[in-house]
SEMIFI-998978 format. One record per residue: x, y, z of N, C-alpha, C in turn; residue in one letter. Coordinates in pm, whole numbers, padded with zeros to 5 digits, always signed. Example, Ala and Ser with C-alpha at 12.3 -4.5 7.8 and 13.67 -1.06 7.14 Angstrom:
+01319-00569+00780+01230-00450+00780+01320-00330+00780A/+01285-00225+00708+01367-00106+00714+01290+00003+00787S/
REM end
This chain:
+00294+00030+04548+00340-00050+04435+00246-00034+04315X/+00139-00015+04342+00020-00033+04249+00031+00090+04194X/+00056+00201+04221+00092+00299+04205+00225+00381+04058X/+00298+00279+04120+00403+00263+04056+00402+00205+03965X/+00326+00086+03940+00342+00062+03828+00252+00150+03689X/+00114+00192+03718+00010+00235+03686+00132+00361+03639X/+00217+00440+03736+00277+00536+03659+00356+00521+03527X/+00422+00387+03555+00524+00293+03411+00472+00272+03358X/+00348+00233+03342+00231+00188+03228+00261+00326+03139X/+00176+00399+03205+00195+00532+03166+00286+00610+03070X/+00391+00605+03138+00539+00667+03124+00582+00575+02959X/+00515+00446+02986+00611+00387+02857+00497+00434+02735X/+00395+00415+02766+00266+00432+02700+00291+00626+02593X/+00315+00644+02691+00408+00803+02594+00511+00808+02520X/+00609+00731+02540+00749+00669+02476+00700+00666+02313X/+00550+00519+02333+00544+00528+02156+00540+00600+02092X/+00479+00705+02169+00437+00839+02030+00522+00852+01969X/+00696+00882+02002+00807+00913+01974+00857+00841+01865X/+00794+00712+01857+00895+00620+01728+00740+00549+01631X/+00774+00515+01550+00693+00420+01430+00612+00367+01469X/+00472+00323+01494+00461+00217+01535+00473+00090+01423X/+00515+00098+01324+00546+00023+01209+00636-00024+01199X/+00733-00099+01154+00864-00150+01148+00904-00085+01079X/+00889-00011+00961+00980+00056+00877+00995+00217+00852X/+01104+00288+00904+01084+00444+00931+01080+00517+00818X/+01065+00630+00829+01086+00731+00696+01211+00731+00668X/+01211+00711+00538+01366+00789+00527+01414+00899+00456X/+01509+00913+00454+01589+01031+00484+01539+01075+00357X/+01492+01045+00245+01471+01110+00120+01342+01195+00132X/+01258+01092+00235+01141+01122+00233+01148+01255+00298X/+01211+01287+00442+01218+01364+00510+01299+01518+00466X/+01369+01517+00367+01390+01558+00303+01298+01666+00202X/+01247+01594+00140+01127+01643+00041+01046+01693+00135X/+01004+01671+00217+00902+01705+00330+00978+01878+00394X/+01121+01873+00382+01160+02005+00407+01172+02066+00353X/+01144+02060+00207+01168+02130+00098+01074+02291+00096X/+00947+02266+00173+00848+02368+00189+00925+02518+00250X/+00925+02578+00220+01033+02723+00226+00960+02791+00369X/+01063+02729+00467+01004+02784+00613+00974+02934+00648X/+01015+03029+00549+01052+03194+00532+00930+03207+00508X/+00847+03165+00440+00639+03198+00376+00571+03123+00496X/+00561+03229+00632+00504+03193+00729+00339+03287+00726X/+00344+03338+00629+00177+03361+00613+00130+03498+00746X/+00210+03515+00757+00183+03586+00911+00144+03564+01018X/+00161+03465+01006+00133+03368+01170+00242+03427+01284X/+00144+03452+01385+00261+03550+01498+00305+03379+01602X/+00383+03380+01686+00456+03357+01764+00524+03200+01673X/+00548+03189+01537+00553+03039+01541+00719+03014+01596X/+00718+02983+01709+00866+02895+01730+00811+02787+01784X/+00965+02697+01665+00932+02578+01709+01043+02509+01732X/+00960+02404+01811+01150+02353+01917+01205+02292+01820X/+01336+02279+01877+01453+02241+01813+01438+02125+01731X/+01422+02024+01580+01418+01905+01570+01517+01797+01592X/+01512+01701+01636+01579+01571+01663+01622+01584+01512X/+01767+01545+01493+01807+01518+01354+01779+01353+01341X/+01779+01294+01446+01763+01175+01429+01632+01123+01406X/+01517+01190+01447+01366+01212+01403+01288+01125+01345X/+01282+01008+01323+01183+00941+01196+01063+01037+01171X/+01008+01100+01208+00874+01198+01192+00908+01270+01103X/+00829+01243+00979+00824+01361+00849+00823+01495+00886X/+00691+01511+00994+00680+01649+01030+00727+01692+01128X/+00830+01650+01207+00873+01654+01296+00916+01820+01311X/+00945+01899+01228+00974+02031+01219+00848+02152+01218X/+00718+02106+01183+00625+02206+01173+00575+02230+01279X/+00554+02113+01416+00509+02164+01537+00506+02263+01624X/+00403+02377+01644+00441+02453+01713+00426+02430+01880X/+00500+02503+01974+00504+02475+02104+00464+02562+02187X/+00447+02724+02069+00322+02785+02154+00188+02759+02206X/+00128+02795+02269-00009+02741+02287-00103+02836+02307X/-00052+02926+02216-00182+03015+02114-00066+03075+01943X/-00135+03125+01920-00123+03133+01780-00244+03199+01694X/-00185+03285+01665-00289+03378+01582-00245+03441+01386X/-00374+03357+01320-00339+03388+01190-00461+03477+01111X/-00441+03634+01131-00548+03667+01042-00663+03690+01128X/-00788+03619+01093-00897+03625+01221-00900+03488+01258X/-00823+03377+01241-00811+03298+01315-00769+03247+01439X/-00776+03219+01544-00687+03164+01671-00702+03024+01704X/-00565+02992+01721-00562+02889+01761-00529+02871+01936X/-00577+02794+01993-00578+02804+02147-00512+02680+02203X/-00427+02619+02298-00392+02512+02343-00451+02520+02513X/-00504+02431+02523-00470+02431+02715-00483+02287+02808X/-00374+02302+02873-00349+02206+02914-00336+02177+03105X/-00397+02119+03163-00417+02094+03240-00427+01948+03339X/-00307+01970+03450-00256+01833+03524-00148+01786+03520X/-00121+01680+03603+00052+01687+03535+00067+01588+03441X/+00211+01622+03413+00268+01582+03310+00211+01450+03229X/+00208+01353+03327+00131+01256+03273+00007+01223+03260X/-00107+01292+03411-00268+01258+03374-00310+01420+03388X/-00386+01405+03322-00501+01505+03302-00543+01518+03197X/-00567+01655+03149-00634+01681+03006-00592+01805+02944X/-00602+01776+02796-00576+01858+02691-00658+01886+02618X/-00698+02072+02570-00775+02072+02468-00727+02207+02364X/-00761+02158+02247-00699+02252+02144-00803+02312+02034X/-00856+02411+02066-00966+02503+02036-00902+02578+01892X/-01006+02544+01770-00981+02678+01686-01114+02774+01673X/-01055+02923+01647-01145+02968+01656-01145+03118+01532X/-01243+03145+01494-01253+03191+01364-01359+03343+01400X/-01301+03450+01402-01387+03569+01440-01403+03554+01553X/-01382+03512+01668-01359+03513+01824-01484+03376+01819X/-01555+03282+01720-01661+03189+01754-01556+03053+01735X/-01596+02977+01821-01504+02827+01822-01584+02758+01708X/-01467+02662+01601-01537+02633+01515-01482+02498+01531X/-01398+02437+01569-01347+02259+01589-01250+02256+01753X/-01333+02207+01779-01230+02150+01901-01135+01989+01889X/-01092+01943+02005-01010+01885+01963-00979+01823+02158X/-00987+01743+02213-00996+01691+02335-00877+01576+02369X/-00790+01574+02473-00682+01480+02496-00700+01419+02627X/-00716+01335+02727-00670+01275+02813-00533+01249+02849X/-00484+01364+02831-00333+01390+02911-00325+01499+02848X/-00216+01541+03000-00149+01697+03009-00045+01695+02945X/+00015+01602+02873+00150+01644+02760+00131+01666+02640X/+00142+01779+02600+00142+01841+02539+00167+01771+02383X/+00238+01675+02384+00282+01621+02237+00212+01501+02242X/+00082+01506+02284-00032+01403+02206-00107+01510+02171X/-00137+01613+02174-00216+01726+02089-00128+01764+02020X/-00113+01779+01926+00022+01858+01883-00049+01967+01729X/+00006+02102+01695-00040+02166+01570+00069+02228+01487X/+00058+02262+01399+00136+02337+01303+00077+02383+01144X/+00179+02418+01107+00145+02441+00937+00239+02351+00859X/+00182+02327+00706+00248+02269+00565+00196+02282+00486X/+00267+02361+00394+00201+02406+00242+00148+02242+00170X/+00115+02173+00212+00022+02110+00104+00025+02130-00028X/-00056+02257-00030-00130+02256-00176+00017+02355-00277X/+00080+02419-00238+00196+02474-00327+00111+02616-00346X/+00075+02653-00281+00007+02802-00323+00075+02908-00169X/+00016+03022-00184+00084+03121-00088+00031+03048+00052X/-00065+02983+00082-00130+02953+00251-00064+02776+00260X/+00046+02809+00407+00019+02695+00466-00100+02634+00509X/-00161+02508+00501-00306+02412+00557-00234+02427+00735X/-00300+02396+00790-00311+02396+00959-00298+02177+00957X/-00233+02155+01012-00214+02052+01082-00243+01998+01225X/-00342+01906+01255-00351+01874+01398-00364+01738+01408X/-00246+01728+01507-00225+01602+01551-00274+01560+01682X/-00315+01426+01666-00353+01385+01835-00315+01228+01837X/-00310+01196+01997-00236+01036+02014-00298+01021+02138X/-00400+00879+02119-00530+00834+02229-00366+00750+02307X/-00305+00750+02340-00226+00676+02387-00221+00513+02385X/-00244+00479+02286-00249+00340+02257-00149+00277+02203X/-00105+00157+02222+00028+00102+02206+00054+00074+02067X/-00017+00058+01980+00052+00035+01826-00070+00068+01738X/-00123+00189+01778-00276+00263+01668-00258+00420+01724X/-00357+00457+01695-00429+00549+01760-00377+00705+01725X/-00311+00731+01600-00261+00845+01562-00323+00910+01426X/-00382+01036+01542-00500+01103+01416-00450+01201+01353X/-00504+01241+01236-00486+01354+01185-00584+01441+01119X/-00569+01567+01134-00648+01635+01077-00618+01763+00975X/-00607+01814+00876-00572+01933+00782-00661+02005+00742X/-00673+02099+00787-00757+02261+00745-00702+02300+00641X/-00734+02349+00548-00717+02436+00483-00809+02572+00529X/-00747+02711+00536-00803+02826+00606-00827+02923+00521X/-00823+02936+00432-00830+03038+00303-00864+02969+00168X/-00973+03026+00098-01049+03102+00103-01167+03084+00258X/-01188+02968+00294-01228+02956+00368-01251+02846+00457X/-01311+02857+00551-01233+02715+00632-01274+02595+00571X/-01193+02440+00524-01248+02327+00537-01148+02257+00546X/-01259+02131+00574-01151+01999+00596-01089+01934+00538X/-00987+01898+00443-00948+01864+00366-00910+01711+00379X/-00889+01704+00503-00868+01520+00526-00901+01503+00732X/-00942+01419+00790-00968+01375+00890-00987+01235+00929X/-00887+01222+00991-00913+01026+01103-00944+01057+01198X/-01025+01141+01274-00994+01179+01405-01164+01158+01469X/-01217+01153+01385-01379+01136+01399-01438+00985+01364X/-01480+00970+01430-01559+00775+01473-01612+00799+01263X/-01677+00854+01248-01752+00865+01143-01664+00872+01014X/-01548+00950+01023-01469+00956+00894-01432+00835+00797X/-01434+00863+00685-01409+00736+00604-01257+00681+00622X/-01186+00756+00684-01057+00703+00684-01029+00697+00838X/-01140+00698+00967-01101+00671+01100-01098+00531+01109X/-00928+00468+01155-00945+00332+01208-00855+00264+01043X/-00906+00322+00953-00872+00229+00865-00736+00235+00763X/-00696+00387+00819-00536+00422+00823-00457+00485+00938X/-00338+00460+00962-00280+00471+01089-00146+00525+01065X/-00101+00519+01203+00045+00540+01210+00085+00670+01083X/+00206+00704+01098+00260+00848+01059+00220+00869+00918X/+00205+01041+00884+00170+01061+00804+00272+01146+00745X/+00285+01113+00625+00457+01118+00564+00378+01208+00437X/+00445+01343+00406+00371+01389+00305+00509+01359+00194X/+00451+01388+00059+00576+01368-00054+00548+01351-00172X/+00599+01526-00251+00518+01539-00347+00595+01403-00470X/+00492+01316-00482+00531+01194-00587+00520+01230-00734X/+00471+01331-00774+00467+01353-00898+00544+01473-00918X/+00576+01540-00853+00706+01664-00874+00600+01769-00965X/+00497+01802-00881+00358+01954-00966+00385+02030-00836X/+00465+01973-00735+00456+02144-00621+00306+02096-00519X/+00229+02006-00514+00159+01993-00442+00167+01853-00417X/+00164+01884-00295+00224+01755-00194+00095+01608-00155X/+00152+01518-00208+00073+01355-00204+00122+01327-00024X/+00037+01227-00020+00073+01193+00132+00058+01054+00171X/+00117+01003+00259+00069+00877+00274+00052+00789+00417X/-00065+00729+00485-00058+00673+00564-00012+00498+00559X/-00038+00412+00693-00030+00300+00675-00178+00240+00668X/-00185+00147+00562-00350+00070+00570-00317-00041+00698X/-00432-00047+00813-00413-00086+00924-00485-00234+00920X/-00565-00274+00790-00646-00405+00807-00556-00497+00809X/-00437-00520+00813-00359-00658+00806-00261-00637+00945X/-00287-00529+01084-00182-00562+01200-00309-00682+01275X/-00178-00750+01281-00170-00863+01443-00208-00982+01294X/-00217-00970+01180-00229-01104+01083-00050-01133+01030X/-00008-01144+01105+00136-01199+01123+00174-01325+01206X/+00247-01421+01178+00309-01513+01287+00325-01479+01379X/+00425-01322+01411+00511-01257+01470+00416-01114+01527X/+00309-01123+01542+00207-01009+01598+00230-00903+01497X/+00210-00793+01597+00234-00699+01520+00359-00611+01489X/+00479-00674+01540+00615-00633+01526+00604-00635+01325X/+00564-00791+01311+00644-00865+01190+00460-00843+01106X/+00381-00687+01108+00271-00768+01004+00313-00610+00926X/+00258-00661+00837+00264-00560+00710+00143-00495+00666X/+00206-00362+00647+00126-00228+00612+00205-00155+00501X/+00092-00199+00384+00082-00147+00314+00004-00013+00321X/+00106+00052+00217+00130+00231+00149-00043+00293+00139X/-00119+00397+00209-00251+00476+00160-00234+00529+00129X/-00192+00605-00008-00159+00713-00034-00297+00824-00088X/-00279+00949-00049-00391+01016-00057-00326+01131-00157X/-00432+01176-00205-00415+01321-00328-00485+01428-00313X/-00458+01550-00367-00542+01632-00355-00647+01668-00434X/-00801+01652-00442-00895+01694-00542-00937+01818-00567X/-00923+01832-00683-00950+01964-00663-01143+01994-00699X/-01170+01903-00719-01355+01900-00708-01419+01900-00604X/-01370+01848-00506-01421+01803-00376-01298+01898-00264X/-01212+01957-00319-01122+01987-00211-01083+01902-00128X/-01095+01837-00142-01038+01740-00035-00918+01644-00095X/-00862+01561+00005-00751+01459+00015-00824+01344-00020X/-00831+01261-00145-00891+01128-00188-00759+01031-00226X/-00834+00896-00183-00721+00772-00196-00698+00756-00387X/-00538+00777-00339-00491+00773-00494-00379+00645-00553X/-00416+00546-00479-00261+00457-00504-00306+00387-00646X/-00409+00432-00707-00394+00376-00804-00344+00465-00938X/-00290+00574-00889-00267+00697-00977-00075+00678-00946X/-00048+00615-00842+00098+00605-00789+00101+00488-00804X/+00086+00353-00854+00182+00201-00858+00288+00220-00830X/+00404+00292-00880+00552+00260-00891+00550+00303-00730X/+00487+00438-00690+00547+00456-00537+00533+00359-00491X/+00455+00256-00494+00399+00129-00390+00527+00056-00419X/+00514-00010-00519+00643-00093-00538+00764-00045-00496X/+00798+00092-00480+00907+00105-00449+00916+00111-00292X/+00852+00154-00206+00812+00085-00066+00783+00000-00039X/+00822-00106-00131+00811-00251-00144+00983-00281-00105X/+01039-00207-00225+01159-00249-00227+01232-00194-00151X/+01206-00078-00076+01282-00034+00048+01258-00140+00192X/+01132-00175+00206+01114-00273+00273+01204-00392+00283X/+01173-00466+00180+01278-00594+00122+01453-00601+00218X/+01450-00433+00137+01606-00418+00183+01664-00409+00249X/+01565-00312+00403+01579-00339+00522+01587-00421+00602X/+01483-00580+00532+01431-00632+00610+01560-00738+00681X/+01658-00734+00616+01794-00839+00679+01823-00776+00815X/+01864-00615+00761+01921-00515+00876+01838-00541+00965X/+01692-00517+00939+01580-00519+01109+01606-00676+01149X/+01618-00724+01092+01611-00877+01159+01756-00894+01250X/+01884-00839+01204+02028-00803+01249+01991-00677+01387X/+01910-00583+01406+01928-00506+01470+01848-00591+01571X/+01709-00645+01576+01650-00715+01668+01689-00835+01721X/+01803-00905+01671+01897-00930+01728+02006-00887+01806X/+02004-00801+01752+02119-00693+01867+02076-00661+01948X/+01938-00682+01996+01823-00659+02143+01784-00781+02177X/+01867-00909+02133+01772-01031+02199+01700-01077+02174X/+01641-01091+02033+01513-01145+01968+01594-01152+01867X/+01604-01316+01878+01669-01375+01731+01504-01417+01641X/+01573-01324+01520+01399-01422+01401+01437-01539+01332X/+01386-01638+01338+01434-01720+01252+01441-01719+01101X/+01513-01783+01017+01525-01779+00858+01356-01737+00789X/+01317-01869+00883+01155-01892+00760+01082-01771+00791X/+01135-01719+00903+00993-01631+00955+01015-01511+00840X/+01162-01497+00795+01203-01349+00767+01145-01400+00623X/+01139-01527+00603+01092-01596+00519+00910-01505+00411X/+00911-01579+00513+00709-01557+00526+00688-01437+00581X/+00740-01327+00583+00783-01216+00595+00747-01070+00442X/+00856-01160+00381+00879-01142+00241+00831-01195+00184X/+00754-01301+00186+00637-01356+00079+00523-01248+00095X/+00475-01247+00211+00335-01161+00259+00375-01033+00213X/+00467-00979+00269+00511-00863+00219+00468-00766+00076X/+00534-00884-00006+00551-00866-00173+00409-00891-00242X/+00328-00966-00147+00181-01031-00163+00126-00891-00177X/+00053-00860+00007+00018-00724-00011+00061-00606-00098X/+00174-00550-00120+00230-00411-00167+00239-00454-00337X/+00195-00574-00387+00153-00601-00541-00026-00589-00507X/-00067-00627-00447-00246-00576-00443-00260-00471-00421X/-00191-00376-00332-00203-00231-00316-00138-00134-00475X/-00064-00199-00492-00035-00180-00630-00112-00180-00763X/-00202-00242-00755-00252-00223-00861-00281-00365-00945X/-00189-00447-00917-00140-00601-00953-00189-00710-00856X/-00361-00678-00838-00429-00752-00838-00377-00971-00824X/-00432-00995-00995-00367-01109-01036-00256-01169-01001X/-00139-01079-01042-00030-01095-01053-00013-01153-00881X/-00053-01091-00811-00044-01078-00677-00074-01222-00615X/-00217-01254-00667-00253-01402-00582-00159-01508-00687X/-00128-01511-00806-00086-01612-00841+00107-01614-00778X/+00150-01513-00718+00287-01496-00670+00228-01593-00526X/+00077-01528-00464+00072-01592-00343+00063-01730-00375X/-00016-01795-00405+00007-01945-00466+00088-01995-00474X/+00203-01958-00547+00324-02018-00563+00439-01984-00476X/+00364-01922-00443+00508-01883-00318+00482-01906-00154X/+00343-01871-00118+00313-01855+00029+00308-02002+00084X/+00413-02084+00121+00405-02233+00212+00385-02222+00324X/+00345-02143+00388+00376-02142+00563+00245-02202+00596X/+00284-02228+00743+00182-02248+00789+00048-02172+00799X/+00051-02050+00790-00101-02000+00814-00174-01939+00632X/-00125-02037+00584-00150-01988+00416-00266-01966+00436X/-00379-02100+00470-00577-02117+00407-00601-01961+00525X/-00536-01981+00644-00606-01883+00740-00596-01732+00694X/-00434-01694+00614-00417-01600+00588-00546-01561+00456X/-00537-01613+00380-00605-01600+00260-00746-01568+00275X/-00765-01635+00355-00884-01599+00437-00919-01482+00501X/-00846-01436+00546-00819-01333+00691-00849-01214+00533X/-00706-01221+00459-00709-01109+00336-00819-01099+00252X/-00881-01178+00173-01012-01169+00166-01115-01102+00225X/-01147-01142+00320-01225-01061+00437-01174-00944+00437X/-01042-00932+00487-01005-00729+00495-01005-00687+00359X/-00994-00699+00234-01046-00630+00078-01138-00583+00098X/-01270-00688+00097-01451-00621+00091-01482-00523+00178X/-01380-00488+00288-01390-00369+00377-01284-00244+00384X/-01189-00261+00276-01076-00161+00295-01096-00051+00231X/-01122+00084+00271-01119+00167+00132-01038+00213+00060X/-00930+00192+00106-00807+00141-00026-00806+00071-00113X/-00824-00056-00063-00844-00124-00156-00956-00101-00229X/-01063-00078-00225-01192-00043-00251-01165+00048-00380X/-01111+00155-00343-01080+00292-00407-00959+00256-00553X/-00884+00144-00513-00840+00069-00640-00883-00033-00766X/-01008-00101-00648-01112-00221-00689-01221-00208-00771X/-01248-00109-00670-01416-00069-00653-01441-00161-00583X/-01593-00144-00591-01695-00238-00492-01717-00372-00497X/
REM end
């Protein structure tokens, strides 16, 4: 019995990878733009097939994954290996540059789609960046990412995947690329993770607000830009909003009736956060004031406070 269950733990524990852990999916516009990258400029990368995509998919990138488990670009190799079954063992995904290993990459399970790699033109120039994904198997976190850029020469251009990174822990869940300014080089965006389980409703009903990241071209790297994008925020405000009747109608259609106020205090918090991530500061606490009655107002206010002086989102909009 003990057995059995330890395997269902398991078994469901893989399930999440597959869907959001957020309440609100990509949509179709987004996913869209995200295919726009011209799959024919494969750079000469030998074996890339990649499985078939779910049309039904919420995953932006759901199409770049490759399912070989090697891959060779140039003097680069990429290596997969996997070992145990299906559900325990281990995974590791080696790159390597002139036959010397230059980043590894380590999984505690043999399935294959918690390591996961591919390419996406990013930057709008002739070289797809290298993509690597990984998933600690944790029930509503734990999804890293990492982007190489490989030409002119190797670097990192963005990483959650390291205890040390400025963005490990403190953005999560899927990473949705989408060029927001229409220049051919692609913006991206995670979820800011300081406000899950500060909900009535755990972490089904808490809100995550938009990280959106850019590309520098001083630093090469991916830096937090939502203060260069306001309108995107607000408008993942208002896709939110719009959904939010339907999700409350569909989670009913599974047996979890929400009540009025909750969907309530829902949409107050909601509109709270994604106006501070916005840019609208002010505007933001005096909407909370006048609007936030619920019961956990002093605690919330509190709670939000505290996660600002530590967010680097917010930070990166604030300053210090």
């Amino acid at each position: 019995m003990k057995n059995i269950l330890t395997h269902l733990i398991i078994y469901f524990s893989i399930l999440l990878v597959w869907f959001p852990t957020s309440r609100m999916w990509v949509s179709a516009d987004e996913r869209a733009a995200v295919n726009r990258t011209d799959p024919s400029r494969n750079n000469g990368i030998q074996e890339l097939e990649n499985p078939d995509a779910d049309d039904d998919s919420p995953e932006a990138l759901a199409d770049i994954w490759i399912d070989k488990d090697r891959t060779k670009l140039g003097e680069y190799k990429i290596e997969r290996a996997c070992l145990g079954s299906e559900h325990l063992g281990h995974c590791s995904l080696s790159i390597f540059l002139k036959g010397r290993q230059i980043r590894t990459f380590e999984n505690d399970s043999a399935n294959k789609i918690w390591l996961k790699y591919g390419f996406f033109n990013f930057l709008g120039g002739e070289n797809k960046q290298l993509v690597v994904f990984t998933y600690s198997g944790g029930a509503h976190c734990c999804y890293g990412y990492t982007i190489f850029d490989l030409t002119p020469k190797f670097t990192v251009l963005y990483d959650t995947t390291k205890s040390d990174s400025a963005d490990a822990d403190d953005v999560g869940n899927e990473l949705v690329p989408v060029d927001i300014d229409q220049d051919g080089v692609y913006e991206f965006y995670q979820d800011v993770m300081a406000f899950d389980y500060d909900a009535p409703g755990g972490h089904s009903t808490s809100t995550f607000p938009p990280a959106i990241f850019a590309f520098d071209k001083s630093s090469h790297k991916f830096v937090p830009a939502n203060k260069r994008f306001p309108e995107f925020v607000l408008n993942r405000l208002r896709k939110n909003l719009a959904d939010l009747k339907p999700w409350a109608e569909d989670s009913a259609k599974r047996g979890t009736v929400i009540p009025l106020e909750e969907l309530d205090e829902i949409s107050v918090r909601e509109k709270f956060l994604y106006m501070v991530y916005a840019g609208q500061k002010d505007q933001a606490w005096k909407y909370f004031n006048d609007n936030y009655r619920f019961e956990f107002r002093e605690k919330f206010r509190h709670d939000f406070l505290d996660a600002f002086q530590h967010d680097p989102t917010y930070l990166s909009i604030y300053g210090q």
